[in-house]
Biopython code that builds the backbone (N, CA, C, O; Angstrom):
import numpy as np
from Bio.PDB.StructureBuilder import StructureBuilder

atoms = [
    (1, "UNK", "N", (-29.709, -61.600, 56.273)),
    (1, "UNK", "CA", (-30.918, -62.002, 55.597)),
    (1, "UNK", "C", (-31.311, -63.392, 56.099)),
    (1, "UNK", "O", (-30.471, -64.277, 56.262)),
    (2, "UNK", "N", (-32.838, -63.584, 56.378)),
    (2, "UNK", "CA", (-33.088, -65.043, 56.951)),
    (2, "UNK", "C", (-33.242, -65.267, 55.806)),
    (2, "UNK", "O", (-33.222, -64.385, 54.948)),
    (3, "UNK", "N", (-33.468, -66.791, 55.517)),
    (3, "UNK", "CA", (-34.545, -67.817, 54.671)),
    (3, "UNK", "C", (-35.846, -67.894, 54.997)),
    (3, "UNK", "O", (-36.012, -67.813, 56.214)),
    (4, "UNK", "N", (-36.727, -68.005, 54.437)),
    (4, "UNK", "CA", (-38.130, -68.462, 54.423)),
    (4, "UNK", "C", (-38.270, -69.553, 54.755)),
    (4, "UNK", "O", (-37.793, -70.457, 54.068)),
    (5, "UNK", "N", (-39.181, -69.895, 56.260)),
    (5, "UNK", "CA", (-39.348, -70.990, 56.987)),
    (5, "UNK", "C", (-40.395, -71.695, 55.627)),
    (5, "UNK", "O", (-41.220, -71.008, 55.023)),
    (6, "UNK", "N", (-40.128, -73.233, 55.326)),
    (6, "UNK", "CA", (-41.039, -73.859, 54.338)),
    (6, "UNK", "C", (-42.191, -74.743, 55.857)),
    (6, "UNK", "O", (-42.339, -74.756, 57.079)),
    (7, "UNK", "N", (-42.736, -75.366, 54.513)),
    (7, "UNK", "CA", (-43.683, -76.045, 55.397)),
    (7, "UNK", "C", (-43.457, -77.172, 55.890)),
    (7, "UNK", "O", (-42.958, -78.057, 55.195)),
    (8, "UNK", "N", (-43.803, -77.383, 57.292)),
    (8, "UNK", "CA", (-43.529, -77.881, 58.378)),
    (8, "UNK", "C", (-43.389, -79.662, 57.856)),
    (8, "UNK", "O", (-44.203, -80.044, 57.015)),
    (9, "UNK", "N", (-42.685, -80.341, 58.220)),
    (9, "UNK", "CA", (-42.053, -81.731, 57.718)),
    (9, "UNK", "C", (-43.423, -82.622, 58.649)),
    (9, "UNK", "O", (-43.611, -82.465, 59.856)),
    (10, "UNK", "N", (-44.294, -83.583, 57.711)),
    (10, "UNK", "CA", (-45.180, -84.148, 58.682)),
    (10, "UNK", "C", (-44.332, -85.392, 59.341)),
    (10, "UNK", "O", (-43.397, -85.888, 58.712)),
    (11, "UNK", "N", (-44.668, -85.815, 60.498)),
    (11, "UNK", "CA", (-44.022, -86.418, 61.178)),
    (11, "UNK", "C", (-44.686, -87.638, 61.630)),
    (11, "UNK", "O", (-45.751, -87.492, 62.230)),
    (12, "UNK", "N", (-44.197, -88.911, 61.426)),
    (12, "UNK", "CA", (-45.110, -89.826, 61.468)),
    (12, "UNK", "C", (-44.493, -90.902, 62.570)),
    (12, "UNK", "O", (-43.312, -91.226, 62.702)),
    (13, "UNK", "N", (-45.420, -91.269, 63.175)),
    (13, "UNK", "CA", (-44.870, -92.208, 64.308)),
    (13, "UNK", "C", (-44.411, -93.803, 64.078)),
    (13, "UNK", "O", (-45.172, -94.631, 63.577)),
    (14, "UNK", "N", (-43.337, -94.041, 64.426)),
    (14, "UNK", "CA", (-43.039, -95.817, 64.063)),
    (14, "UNK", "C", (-44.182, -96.672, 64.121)),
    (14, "UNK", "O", (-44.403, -97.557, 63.294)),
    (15, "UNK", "N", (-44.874, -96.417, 65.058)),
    (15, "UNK", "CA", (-46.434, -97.321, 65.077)),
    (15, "UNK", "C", (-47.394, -97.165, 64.196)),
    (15, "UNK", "O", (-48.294, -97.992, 64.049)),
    (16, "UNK", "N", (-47.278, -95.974, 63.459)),
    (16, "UNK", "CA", (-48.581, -95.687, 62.515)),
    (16, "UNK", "C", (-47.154, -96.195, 61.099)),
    (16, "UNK", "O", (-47.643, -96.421, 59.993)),
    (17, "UNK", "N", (-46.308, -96.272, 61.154)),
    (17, "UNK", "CA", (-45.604, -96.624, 59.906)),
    (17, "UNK", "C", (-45.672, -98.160, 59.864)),
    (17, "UNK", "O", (-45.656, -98.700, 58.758)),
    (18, "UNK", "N", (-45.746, -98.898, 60.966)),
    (18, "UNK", "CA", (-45.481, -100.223, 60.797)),
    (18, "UNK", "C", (-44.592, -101.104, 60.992)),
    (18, "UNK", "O", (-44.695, -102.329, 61.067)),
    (19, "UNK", "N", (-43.224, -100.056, 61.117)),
    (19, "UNK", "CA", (-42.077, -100.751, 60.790)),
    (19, "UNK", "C", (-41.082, -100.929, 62.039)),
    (19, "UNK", "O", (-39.903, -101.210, 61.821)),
    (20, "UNK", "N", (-41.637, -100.738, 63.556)),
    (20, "UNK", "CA", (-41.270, -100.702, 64.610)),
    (20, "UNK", "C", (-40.549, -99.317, 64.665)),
    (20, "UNK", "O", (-40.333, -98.970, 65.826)),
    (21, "UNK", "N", (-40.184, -98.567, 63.858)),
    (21, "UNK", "CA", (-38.834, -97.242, 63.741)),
    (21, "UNK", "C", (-38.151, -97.698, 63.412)),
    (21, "UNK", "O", (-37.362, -96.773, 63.603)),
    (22, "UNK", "N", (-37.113, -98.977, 62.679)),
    (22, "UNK", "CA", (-36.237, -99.025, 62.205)),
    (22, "UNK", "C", (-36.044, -98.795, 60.767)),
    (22, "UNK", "O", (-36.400, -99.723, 60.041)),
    (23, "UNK", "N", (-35.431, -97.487, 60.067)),
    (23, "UNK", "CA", (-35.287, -97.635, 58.808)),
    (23, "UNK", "C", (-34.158, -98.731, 58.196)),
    (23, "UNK", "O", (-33.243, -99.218, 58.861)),
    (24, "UNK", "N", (-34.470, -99.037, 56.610)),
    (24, "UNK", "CA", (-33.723, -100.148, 56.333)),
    (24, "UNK", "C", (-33.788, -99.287, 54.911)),
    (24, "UNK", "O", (-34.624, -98.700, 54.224)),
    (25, "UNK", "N", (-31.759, -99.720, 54.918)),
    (25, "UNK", "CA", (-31.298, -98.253, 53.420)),
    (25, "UNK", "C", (-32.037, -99.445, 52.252)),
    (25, "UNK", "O", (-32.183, -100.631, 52.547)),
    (26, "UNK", "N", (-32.439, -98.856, 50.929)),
    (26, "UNK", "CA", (-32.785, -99.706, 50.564)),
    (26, "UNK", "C", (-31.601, -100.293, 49.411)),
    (26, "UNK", "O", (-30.901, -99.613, 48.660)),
    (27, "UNK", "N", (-31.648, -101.895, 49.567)),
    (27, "UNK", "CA", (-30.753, -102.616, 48.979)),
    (27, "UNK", "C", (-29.438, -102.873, 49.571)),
    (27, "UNK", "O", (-28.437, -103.330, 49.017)),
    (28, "UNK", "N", (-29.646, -102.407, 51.113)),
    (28, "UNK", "CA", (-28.605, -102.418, 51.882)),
    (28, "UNK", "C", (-28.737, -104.119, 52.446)),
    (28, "UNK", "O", (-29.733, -104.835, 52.335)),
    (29, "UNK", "N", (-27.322, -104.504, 53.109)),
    (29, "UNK", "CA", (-27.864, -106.128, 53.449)),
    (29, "UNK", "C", (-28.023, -105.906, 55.271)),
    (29, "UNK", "O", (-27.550, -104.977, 55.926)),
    (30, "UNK", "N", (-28.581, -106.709, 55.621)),
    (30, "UNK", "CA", (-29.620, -106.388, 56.934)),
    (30, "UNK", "C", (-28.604, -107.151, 57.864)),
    (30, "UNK", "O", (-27.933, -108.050, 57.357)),
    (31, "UNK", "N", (-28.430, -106.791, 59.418)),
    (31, "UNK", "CA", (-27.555, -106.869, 60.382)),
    (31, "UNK", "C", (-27.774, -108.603, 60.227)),
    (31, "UNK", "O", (-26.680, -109.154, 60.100)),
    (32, "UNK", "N", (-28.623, -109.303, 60.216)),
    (32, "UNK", "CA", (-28.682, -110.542, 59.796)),
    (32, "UNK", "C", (-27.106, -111.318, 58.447)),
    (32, "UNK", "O", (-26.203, -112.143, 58.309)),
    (33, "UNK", "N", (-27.742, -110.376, 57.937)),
    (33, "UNK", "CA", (-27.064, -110.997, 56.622)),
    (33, "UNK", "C", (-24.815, -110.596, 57.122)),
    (33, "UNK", "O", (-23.724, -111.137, 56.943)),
    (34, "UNK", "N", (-25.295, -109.559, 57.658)),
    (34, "UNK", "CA", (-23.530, -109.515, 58.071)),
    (34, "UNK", "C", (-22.860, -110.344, 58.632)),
    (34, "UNK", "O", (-21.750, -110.803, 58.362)),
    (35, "UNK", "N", (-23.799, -110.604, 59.713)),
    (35, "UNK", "CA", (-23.805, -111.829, 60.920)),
    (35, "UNK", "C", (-23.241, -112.948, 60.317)),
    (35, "UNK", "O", (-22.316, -113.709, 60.601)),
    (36, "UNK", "N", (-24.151, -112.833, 59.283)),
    (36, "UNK", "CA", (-24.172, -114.717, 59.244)),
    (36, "UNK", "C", (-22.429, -114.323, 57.927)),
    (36, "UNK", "O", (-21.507, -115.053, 58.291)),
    (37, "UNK", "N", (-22.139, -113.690, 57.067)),
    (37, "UNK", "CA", (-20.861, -113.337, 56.829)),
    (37, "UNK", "C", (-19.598, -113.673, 57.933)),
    (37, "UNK", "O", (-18.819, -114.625, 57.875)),
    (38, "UNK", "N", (-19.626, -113.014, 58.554)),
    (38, "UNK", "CA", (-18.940, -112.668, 59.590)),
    (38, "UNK", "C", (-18.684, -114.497, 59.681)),
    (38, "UNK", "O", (-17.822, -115.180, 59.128)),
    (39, "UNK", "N", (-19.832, -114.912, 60.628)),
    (39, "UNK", "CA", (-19.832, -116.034, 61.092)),
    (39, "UNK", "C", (-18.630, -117.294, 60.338)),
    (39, "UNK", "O", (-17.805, -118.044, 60.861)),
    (40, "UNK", "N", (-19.192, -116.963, 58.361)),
    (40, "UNK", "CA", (-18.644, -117.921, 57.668)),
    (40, "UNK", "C", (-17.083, -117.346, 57.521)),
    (40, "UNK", "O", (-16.234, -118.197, 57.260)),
    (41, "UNK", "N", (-16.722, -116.203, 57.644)),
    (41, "UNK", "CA", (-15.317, -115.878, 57.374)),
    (41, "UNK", "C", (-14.607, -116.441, 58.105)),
    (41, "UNK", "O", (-13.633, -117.068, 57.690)),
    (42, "UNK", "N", (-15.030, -116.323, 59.815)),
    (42, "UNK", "CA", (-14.712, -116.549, 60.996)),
    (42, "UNK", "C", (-14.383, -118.016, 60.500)),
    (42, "UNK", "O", (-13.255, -118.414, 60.208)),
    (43, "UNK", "N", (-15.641, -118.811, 60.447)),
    (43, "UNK", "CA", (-14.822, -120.422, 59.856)),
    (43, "UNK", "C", (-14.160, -120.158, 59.006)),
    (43, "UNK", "O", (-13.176, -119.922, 59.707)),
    (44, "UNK", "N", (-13.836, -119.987, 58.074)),
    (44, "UNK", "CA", (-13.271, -120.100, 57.596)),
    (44, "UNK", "C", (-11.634, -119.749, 57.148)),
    (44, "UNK", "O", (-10.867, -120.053, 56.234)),
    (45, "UNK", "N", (-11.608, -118.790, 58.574)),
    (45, "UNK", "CA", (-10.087, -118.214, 58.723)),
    (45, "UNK", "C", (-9.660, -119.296, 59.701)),
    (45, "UNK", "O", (-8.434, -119.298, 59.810)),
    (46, "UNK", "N", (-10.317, -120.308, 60.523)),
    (46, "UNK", "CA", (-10.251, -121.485, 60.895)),
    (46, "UNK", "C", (-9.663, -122.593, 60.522)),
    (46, "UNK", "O", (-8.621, -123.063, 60.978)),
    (47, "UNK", "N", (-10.388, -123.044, 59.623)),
    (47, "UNK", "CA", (-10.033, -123.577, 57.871)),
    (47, "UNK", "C", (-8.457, -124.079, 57.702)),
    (47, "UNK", "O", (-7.644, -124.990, 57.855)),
    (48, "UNK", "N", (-8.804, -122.224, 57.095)),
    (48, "UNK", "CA", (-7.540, -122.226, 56.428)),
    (48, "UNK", "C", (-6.378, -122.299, 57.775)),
    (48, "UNK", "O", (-5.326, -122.844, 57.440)),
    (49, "UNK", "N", (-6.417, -121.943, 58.874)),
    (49, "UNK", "CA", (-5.209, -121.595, 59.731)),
    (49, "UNK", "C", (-4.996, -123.144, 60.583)),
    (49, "UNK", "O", (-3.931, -123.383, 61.154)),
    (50, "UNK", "N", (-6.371, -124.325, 60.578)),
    (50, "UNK", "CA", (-5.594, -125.465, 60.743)),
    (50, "UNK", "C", (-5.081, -125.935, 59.510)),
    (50, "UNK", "O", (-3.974, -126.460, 59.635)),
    (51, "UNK", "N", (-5.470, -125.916, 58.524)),
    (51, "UNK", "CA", (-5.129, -126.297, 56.788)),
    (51, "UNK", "C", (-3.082, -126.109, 57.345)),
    (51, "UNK", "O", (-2.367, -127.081, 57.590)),
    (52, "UNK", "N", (-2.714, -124.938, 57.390)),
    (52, "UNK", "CA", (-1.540, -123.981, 57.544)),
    (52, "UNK", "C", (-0.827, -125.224, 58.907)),
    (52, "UNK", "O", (0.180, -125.861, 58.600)),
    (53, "UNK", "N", (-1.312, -125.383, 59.980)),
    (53, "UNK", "CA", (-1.128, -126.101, 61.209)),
    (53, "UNK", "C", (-0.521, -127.313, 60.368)),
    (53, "UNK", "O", (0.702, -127.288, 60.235)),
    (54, "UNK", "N", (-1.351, -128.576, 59.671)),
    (54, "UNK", "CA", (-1.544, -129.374, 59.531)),
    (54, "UNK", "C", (-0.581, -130.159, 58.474)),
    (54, "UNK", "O", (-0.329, -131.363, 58.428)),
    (55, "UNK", "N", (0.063, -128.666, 57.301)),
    (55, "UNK", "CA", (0.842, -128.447, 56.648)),
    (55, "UNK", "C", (2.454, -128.705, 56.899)),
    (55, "UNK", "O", (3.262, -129.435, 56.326)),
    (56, "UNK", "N", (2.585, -127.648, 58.175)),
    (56, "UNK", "CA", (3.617, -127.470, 59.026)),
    (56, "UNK", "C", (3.683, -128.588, 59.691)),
    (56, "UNK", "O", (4.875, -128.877, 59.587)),
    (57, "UNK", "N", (3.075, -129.584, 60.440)),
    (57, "UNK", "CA", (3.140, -130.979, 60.652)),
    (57, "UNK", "C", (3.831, -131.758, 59.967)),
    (57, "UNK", "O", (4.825, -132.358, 60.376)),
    (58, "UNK", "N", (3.189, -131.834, 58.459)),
    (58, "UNK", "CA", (3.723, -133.104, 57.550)),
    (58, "UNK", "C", (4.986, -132.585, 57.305)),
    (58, "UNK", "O", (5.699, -133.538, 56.990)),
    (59, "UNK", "N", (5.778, -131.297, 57.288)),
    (59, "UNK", "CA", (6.789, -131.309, 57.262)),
    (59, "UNK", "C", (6.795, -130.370, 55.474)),
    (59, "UNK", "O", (7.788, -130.267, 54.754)),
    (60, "UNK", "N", (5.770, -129.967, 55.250)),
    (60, "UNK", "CA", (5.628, -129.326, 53.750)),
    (60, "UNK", "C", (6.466, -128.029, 54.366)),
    (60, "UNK", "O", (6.624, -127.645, 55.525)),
    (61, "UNK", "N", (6.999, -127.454, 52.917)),
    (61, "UNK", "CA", (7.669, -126.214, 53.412)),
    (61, "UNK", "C", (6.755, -125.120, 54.126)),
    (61, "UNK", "O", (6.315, -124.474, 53.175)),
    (62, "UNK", "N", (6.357, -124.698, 55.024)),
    (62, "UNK", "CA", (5.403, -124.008, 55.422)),
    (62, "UNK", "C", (6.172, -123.027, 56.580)),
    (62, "UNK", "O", (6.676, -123.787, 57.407)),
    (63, "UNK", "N", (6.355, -122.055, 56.820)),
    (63, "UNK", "CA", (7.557, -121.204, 57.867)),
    (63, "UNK", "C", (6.431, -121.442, 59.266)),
    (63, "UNK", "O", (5.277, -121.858, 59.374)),
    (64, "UNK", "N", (7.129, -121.100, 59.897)),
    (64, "UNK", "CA", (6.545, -120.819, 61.389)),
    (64, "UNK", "C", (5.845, -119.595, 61.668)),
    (64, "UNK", "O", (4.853, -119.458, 62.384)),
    (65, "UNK", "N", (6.485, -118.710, 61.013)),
    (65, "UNK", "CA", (5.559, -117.305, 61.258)),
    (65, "UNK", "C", (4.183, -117.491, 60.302)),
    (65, "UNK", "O", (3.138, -116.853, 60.432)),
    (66, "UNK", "N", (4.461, -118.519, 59.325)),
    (66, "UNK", "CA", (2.812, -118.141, 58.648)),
    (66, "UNK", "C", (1.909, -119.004, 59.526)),
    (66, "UNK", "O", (0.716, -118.895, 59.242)),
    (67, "UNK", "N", (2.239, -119.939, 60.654)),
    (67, "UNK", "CA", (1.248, -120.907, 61.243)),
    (67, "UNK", "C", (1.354, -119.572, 62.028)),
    (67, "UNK", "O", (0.573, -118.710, 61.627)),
    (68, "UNK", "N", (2.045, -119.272, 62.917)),
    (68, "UNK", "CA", (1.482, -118.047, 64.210)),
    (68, "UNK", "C", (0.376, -117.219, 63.372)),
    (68, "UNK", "O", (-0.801, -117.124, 63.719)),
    (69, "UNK", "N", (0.936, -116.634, 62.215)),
    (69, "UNK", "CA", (0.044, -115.759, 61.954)),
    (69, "UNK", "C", (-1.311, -115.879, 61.596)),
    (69, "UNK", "O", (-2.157, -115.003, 61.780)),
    (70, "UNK", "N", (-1.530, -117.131, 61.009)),
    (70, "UNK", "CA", (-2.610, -117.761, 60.760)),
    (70, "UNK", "C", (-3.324, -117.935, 61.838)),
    (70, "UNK", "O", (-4.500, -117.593, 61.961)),
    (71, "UNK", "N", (-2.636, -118.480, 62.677)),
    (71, "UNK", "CA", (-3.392, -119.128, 64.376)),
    (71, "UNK", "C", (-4.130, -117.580, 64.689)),
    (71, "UNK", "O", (-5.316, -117.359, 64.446)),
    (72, "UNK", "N", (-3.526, -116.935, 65.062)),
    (72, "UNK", "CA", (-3.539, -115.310, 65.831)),
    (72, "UNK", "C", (-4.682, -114.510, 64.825)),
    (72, "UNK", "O", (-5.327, -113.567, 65.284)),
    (73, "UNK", "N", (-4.883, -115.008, 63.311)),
    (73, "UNK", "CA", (-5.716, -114.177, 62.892)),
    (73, "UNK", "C", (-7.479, -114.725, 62.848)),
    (73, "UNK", "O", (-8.424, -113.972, 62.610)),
    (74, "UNK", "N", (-7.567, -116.015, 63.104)),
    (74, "UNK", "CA", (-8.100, -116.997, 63.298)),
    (74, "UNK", "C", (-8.763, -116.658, 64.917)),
    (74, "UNK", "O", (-9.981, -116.575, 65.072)),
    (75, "UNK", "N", (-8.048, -116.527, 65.763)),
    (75, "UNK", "CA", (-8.284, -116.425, 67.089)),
    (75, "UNK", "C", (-8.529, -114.765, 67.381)),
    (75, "UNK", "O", (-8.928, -114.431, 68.497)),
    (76, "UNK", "N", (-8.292, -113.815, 66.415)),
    (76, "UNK", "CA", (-8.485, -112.771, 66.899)),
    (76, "UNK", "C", (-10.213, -112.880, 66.174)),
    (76, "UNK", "O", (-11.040, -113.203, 67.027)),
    (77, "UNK", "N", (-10.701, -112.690, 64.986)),
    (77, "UNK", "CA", (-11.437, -113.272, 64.399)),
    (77, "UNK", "C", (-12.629, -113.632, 65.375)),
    (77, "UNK", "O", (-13.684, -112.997, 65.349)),
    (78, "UNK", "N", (-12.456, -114.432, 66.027)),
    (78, "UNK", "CA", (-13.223, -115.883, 66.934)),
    (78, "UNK", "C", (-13.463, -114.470, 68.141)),
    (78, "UNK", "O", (-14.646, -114.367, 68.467)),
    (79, "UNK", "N", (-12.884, -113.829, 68.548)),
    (79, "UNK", "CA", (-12.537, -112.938, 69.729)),
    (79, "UNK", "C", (-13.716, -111.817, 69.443)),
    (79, "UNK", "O", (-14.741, -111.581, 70.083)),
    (80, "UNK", "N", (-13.197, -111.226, 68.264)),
    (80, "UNK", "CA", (-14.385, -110.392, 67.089)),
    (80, "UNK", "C", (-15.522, -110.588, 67.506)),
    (80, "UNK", "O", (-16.103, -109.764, 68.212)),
    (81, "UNK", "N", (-16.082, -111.813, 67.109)),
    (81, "UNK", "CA", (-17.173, -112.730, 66.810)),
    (81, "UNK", "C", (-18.020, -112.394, 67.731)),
    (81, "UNK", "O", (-19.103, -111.808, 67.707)),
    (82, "UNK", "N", (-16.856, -113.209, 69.205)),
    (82, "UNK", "CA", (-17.771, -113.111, 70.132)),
    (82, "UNK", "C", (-18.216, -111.588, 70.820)),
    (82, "UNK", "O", (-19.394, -111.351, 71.086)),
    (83, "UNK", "N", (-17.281, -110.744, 71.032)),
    (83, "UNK", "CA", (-17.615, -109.587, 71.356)),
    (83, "UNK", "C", (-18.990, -108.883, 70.789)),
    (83, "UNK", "O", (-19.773, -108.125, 71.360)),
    (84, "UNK", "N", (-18.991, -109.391, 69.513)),
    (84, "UNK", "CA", (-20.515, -108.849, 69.077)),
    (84, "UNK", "C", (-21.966, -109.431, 69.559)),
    (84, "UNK", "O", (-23.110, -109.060, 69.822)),
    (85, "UNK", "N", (-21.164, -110.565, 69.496)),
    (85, "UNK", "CA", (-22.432, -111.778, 70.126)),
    (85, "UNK", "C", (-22.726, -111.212, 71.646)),
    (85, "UNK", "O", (-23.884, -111.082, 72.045)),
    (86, "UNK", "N", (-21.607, -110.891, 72.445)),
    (86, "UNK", "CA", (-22.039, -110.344, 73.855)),
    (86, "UNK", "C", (-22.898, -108.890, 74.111)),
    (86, "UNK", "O", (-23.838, -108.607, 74.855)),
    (87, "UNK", "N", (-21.992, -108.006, 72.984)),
    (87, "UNK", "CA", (-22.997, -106.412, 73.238)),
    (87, "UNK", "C", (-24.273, -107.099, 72.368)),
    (87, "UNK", "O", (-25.319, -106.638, 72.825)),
    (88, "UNK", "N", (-24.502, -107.926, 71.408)),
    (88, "UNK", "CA", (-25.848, -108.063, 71.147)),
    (88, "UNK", "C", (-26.866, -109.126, 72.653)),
    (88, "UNK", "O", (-28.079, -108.995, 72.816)),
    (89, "UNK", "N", (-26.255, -109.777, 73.252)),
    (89, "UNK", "CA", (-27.228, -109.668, 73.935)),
    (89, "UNK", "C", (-27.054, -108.881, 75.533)),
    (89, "UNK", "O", (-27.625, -109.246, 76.561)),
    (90, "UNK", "N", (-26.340, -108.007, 75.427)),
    (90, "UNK", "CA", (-26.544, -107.085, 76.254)),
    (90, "UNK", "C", (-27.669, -106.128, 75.884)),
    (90, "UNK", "O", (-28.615, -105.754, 76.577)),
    (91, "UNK", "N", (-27.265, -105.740, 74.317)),
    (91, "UNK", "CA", (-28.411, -104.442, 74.373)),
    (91, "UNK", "C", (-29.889, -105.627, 73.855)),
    (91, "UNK", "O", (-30.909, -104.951, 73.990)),
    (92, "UNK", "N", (-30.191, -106.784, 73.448)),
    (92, "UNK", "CA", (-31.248, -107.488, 73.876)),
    (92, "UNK", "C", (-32.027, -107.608, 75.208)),
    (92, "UNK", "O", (-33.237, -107.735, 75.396)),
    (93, "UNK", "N", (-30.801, -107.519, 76.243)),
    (93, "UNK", "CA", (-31.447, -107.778, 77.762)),
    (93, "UNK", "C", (-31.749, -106.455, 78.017)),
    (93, "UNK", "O", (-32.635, -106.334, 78.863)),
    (94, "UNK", "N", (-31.286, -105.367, 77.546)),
    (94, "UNK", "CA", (-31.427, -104.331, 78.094)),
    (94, "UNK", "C", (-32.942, -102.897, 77.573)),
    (94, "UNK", "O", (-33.538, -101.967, 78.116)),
    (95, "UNK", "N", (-32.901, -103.618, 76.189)),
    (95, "UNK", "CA", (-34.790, -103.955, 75.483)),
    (95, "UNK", "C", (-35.432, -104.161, 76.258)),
    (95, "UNK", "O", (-36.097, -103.345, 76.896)),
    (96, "UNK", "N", (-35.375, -105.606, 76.420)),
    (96, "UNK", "CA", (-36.026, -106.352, 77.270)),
    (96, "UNK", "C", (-36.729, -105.841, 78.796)),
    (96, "UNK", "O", (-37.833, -106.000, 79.318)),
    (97, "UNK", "N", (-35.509, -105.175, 79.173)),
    (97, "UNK", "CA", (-36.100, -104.624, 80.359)),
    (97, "UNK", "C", (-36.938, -103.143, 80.945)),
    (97, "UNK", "O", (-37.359, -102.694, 82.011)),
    (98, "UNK", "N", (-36.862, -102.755, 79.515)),
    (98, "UNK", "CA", (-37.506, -101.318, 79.337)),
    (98, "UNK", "C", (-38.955, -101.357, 79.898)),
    (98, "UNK", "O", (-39.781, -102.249, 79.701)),
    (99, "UNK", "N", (-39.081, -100.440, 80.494)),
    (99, "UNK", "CA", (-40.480, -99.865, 81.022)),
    (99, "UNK", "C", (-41.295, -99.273, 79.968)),
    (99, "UNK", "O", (-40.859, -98.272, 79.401)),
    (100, "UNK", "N", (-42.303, -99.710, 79.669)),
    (100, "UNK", "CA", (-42.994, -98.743, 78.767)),
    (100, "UNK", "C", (-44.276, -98.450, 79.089)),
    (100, "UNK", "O", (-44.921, -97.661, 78.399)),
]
sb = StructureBuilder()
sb.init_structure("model")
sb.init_model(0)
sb.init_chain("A")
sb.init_seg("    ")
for serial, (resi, resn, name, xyz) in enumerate(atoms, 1):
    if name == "N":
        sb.init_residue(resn, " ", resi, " ")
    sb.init_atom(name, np.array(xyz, "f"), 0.0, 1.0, " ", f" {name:<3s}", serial, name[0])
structure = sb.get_structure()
């Protein structure tokens, strides 16, 4: 048994919508707003992992594995960061160069 084809879905072009084609979920937070997250965690796993460094200096009880681990999560973090920062302006340059 088929289904009954309904009526045809109208289809509207990003240019007559306005909105370039990008939908945005609503109440969702915008690639902006992650960014700039990201950014402050990133400091702030910084922060805390010279805080941890600086600790281990003065001689406070502080172990050695929590400065590595701190350092390493801090630097992986920073590594994160940038990797996004690079595919974003890869697929920017690569916009950019579109034929239209």
């Amino acid at each position: 048994m088929t289904a009954p084809i309904g009526p045809r879905p109208q289809i509207v072009s990003p240019l007559e919508r306005g909105d370039g084609g990008i939908p945005l979920q609503d109440g969702g937070p915008s690639f902006g707003d992650l960014f700039k997250r990201a950014l402050n965690d990133t400091s702030g796993l910084e922060t805390d992992a010279q805080n941890v460094i600086d600790a281990f200096l003065r001689g406070e009880p502080v172990e050695l594995h929590q400065v590595m681990a701190a350092s390493e999560e801090a630097a992986i973090s920073l590594e994160l960061l940038v990797e996004i920062r690079n595919k974003m302006s890869d697929a920017y340059r690569t916009i950019m160069n579109m034929q239209v």
